[in-house]
Backbone as a chain_set.jsonl record, in Angstrom:
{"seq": "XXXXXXXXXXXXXXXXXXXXXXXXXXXXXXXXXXXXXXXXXXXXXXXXXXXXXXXXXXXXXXXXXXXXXXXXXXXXXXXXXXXXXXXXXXXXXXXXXXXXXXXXXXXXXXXXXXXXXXXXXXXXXXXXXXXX", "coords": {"N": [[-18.825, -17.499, -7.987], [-16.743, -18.878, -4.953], [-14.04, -17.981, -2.636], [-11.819, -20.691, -2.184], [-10.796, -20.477, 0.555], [-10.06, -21.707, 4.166], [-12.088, -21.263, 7.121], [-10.233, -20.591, 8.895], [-7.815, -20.062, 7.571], [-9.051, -17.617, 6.625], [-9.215, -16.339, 8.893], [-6.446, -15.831, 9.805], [-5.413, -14.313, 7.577], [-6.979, -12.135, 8.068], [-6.35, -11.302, 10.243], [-3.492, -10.456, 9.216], [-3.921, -8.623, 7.689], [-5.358, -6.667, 8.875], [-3.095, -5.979, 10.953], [-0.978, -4.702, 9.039], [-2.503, -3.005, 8.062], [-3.077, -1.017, 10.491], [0.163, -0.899, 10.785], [0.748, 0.582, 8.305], [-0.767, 2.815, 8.869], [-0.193, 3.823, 11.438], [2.954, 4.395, 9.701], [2.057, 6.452, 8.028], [0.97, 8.65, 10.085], [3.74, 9.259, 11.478], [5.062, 10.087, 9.246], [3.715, 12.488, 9.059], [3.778, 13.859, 11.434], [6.38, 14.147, 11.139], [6.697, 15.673, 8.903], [5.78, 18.271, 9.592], [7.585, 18.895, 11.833], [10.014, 19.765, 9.979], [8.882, 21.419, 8.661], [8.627, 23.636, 10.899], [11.747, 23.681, 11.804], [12.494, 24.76, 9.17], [11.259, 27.263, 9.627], [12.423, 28.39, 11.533], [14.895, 28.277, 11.043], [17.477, 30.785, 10.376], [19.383, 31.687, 8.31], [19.91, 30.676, 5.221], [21.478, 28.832, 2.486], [20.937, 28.608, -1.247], [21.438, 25.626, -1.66], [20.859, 24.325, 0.257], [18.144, 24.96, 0.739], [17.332, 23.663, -1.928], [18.087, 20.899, -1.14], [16.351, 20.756, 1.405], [13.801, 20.749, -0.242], [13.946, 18.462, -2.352], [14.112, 16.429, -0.133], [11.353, 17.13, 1.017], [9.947, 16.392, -1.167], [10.101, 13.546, -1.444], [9.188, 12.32, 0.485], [6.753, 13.238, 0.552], [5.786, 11.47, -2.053], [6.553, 8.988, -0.797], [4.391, 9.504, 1.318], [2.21, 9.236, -0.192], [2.06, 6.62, -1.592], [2.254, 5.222, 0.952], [-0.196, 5.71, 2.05], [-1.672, 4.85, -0.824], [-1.279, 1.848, -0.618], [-2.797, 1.375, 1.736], [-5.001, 1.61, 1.06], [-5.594, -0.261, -0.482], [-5.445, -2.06, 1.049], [-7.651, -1.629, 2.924], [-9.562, -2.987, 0.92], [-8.765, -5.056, 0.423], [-9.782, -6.495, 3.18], [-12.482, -5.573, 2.634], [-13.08, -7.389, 0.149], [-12.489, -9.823, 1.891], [-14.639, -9.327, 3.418], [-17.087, -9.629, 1.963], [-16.945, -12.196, 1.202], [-15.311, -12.732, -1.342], [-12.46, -12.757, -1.679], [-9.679, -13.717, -2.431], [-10.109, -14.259, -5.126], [-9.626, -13.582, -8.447], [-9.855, -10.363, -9.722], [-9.912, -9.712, -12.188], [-9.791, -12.169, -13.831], [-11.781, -13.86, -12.224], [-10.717, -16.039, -11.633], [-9.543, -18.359, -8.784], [-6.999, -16.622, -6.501], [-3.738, -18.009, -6.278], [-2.748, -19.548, -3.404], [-0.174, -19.489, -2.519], [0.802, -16.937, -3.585], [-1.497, -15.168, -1.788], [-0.888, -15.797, 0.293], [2.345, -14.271, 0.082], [1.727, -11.687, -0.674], [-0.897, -10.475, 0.764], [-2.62, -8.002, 0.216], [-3.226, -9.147, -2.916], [-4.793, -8.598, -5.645], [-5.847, -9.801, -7.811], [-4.537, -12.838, -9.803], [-1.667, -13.861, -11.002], [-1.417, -13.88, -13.706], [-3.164, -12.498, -14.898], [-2.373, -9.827, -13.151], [0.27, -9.592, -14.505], [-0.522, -8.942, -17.474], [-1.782, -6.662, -16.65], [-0.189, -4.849, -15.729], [1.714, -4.878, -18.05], [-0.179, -3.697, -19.785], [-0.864, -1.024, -18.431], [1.592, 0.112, -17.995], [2.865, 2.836, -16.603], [1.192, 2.864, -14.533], [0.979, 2.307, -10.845], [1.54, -0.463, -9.333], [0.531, -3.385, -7.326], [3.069, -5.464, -6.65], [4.42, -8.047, -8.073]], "CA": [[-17.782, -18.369, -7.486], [-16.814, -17.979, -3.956], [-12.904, -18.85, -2.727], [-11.732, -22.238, -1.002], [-9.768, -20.525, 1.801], [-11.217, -22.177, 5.175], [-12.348, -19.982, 8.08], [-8.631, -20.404, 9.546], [-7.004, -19.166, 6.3], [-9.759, -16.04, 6.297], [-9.027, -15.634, 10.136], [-4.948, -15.553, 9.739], [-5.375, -13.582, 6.489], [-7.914, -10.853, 8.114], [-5.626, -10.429, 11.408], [-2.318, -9.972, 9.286], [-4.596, -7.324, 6.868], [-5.598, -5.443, 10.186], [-1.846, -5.558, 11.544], [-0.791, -3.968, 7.992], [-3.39, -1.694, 8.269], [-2.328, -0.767, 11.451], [1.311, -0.619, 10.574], [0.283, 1.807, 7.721], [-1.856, 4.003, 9.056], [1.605, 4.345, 12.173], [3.584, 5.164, 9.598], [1.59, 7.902, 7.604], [1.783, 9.58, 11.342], [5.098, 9.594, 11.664], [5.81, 11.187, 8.174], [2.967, 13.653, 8.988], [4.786, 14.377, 12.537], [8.358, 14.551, 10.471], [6.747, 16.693, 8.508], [5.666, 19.075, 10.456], [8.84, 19.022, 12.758], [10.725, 19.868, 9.244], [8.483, 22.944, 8.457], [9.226, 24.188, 12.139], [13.181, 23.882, 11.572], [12.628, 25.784, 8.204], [10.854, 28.476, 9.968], [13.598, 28.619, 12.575], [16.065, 28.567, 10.22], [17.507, 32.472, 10.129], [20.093, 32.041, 6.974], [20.016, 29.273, 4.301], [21.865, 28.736, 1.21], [20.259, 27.84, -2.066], [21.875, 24.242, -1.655], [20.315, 23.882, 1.883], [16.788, 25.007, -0.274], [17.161, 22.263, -2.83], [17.727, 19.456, -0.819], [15.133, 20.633, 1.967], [12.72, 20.398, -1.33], [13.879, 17.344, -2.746], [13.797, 15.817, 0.883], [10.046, 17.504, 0.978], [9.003, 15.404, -2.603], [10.659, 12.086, -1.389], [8.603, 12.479, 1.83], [5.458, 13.286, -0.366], [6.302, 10.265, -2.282], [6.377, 7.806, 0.41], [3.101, 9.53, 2.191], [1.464, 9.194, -1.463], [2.766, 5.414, -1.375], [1.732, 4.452, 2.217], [-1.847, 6.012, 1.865], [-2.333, 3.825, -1.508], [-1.356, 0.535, 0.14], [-3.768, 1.512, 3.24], [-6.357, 1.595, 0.147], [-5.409, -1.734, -1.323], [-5.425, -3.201, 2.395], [-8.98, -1.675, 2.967], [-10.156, -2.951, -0.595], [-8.576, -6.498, 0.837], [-10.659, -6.653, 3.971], [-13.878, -5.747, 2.049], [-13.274, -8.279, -0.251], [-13.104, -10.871, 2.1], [-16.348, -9.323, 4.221], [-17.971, -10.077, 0.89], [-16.472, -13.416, 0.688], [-14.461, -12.49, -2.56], [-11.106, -12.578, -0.956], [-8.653, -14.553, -2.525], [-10.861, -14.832, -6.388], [-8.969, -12.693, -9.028], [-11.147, -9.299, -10.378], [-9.752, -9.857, -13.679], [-10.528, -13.716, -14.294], [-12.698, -14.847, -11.714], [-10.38, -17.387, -11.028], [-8.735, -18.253, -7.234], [-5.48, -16.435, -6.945], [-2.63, -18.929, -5.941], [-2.631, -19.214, -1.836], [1.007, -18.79, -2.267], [0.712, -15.122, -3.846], [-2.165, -13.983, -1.477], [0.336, -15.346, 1.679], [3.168, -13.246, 0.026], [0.96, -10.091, -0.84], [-2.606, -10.966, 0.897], [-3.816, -7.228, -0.472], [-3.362, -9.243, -3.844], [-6.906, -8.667, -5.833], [-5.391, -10.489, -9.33], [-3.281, -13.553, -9.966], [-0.256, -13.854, -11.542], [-1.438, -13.923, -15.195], [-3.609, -10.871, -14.915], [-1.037, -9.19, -12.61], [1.264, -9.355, -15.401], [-1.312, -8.481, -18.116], [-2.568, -5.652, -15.818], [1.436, -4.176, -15.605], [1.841, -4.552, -19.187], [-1.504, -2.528, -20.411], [-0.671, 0.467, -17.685], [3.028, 0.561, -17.517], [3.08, 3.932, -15.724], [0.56, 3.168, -13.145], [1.147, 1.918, -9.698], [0.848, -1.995, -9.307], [1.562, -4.177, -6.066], [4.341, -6.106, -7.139], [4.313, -9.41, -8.265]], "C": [[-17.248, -17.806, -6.174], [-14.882, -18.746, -3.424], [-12.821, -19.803, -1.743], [-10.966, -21.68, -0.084], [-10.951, -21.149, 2.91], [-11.325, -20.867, 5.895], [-11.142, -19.897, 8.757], [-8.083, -19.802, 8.856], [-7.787, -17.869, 6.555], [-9.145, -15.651, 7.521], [-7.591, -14.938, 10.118], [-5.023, -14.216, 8.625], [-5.845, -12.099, 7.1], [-6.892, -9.77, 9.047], [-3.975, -9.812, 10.644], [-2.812, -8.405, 8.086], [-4.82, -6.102, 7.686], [-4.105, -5.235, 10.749], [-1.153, -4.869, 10.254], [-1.051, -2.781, 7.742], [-2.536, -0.976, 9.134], [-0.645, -0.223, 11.524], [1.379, 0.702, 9.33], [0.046, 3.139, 7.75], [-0.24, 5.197, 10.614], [2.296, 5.469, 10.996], [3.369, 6.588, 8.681], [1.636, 8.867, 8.578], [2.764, 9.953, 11.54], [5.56, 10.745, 9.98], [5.084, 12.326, 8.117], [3.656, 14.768, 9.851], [6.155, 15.203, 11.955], [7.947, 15.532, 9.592], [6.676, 18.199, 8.888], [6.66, 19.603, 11.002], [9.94, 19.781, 11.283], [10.124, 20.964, 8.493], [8.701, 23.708, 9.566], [10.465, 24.35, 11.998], [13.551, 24.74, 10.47], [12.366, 26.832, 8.595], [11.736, 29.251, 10.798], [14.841, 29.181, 12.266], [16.95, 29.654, 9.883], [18.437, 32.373, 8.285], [20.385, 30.85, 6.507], [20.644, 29.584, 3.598], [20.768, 28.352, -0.019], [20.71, 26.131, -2.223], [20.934, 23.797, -0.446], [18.622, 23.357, 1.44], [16.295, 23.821, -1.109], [17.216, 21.476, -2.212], [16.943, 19.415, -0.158], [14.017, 20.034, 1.332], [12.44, 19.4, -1.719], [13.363, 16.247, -1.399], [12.19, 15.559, 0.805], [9.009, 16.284, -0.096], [9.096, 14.144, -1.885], [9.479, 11.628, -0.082], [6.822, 12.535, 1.11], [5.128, 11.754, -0.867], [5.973, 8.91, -1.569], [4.898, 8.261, 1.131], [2.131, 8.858, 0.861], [1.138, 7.562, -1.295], [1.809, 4.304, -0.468], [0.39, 4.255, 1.773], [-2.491, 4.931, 0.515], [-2.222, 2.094, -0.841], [-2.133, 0.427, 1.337], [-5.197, 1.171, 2.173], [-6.344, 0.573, 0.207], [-5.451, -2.88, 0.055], [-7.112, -3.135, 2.585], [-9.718, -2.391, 2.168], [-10.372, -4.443, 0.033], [-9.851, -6.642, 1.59], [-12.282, -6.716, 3.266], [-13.892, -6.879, 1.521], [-13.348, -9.578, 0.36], [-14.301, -11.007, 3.494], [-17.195, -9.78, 3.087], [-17.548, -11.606, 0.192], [-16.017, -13.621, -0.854], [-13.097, -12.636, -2.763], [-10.211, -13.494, -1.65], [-9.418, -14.947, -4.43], [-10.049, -13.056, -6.828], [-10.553, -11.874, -10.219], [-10.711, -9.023, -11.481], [-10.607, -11.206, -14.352], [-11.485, -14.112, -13.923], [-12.15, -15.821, -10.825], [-10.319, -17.346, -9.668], [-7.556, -17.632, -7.662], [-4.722, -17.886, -6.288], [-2.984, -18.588, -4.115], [-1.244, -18.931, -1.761], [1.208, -17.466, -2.565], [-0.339, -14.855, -2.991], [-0.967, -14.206, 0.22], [1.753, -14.275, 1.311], [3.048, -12.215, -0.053], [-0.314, -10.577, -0.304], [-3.138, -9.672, 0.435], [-3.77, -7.493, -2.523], [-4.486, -9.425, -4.211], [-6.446, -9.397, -7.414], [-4.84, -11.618, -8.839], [-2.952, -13.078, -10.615], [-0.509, -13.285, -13.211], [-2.043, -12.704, -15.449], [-2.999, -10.101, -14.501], [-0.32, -8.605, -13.628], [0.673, -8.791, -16.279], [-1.525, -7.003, -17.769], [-1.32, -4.482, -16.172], [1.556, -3.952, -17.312], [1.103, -3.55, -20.188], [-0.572, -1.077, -20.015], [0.576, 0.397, -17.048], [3.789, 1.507, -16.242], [2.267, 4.12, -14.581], [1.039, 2.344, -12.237], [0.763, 0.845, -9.389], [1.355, -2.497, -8.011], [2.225, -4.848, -6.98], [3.849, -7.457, -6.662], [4.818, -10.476, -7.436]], "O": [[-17.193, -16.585, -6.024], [-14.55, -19.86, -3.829], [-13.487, -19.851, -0.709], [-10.161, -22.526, 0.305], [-12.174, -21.159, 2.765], [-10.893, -19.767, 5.55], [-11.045, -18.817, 9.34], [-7.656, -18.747, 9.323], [-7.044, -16.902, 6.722], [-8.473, -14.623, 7.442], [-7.466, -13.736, 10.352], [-4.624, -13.124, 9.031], [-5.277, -11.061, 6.759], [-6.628, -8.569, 8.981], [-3.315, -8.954, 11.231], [-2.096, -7.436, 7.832], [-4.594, -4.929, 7.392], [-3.922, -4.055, 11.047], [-0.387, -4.089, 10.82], [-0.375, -1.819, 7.379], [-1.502, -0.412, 8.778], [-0.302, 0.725, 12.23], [2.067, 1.699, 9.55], [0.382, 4.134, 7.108], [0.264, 6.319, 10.685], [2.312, 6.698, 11.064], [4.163, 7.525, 8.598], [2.199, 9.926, 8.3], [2.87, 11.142, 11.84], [6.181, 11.802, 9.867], [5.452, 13.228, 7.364], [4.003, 15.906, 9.535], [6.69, 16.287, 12.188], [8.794, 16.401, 9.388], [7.428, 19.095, 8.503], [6.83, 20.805, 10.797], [10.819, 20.482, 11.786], [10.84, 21.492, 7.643], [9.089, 24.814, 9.189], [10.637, 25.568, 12.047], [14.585, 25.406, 10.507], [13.066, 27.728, 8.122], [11.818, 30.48, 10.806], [15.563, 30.038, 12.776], [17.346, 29.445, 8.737], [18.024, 32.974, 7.293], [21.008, 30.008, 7.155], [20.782, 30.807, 3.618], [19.735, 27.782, 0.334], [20.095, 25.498, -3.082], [20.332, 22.725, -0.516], [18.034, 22.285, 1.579], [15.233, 23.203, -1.027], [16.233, 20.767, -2.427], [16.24, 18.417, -0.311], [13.324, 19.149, 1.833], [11.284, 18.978, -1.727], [12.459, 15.424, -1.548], [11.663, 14.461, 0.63], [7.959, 15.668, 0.088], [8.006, 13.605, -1.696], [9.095, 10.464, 0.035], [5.934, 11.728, 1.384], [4.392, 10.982, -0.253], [5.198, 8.016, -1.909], [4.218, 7.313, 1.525], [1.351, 7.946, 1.133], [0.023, 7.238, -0.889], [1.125, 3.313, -0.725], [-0.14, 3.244, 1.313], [-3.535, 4.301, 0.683], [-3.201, 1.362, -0.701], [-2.116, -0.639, 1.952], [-6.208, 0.578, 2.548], [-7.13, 0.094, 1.024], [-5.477, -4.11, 0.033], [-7.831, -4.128, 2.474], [-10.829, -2.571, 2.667], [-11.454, -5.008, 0.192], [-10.902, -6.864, 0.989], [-13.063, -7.663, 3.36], [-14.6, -7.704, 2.1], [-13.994, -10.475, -0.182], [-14.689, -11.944, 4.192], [-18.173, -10.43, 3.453], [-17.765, -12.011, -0.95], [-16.368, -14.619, -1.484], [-12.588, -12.642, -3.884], [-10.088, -14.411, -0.837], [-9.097, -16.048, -4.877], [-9.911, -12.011, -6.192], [-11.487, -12.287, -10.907], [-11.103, -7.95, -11.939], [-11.613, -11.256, -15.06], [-12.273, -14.688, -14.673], [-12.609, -16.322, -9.798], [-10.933, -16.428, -9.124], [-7.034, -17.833, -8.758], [-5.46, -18.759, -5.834], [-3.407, -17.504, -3.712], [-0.95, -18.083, -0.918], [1.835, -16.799, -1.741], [-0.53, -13.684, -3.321], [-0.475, -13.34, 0.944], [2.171, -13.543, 2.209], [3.938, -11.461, 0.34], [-0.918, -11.239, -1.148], [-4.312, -9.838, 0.105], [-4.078, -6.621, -3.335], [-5.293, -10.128, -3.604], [-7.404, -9.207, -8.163], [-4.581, -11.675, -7.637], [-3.41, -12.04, -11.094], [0.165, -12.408, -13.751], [-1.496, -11.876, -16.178], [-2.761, -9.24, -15.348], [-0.209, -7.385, -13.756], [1.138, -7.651, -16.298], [-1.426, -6.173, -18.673], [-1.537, -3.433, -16.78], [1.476, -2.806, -17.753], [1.588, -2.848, -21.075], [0.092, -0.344, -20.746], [0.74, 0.562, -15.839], [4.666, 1.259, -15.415], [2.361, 5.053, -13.784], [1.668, 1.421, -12.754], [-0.426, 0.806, -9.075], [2.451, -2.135, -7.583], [1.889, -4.77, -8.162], [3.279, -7.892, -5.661], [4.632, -11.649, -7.758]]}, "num_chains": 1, "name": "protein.A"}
């Protein structure tokens, strides 16, 4: 089964997947940069507190966190694009079915509909889903 978007829908769809990308891939730089710049100020640092310590740290995770974050949605954008070089793009890898054109314009790296989506969330609670 192959999906009904036309070649206008794939075209709009591909360029806002590559500007995503793009916006992505920015801001994993910047938190690489900030990181960096924020191991330099520690090194600099001559006398800390243990309060100063903890929140540097916690800062450090939250920053982890968000790189962790970005980098999977850079996946799930790449994953997109393939799928619609293989003309798959918009057909859910649970059902088969089409997803909705309104859920792939609100998430286009959506690879489910709605019903699997939800299914999908409910199985693996604790793993990492785009949002519905």
């Amino acid at each position: 089964m192959s999906s009904s978007l036309t070649a206008a829908q794939e075209k709009i769809i591909k360029a806002e997947l590559l500007d995503l990308l793009a916006n992505l891939r920015e801001d994993v730089g910047h938190e690489l940069h900030d990181q960096q710049g924020e191991r330099v100020h520690q090194a600099m640092k001559e006398a800390h507190d243990m309060g100063d310590e903890a929140s540097a740290d916690l800062e450090s995770t939250i920053n982890l966190v968000n790189m962790s974050r970005h980098l999977h949605e850079i996946k799930e954008c790449q994953e997109a694009l393939q799928r619609l070089t293989n003309g798959e793009y918009g057909l859910c890898v649970g059902c088969g079915e089409e997803i909705e054109l309104n859920r792939l314009k609100a998430n286009p790296v959506s690879s489910r509909c709605l019903s699997c989506q939800s299914k999908e969330e409910q199985q693996h609670p604790d793993v990492h889903h785009a949002s519905l």
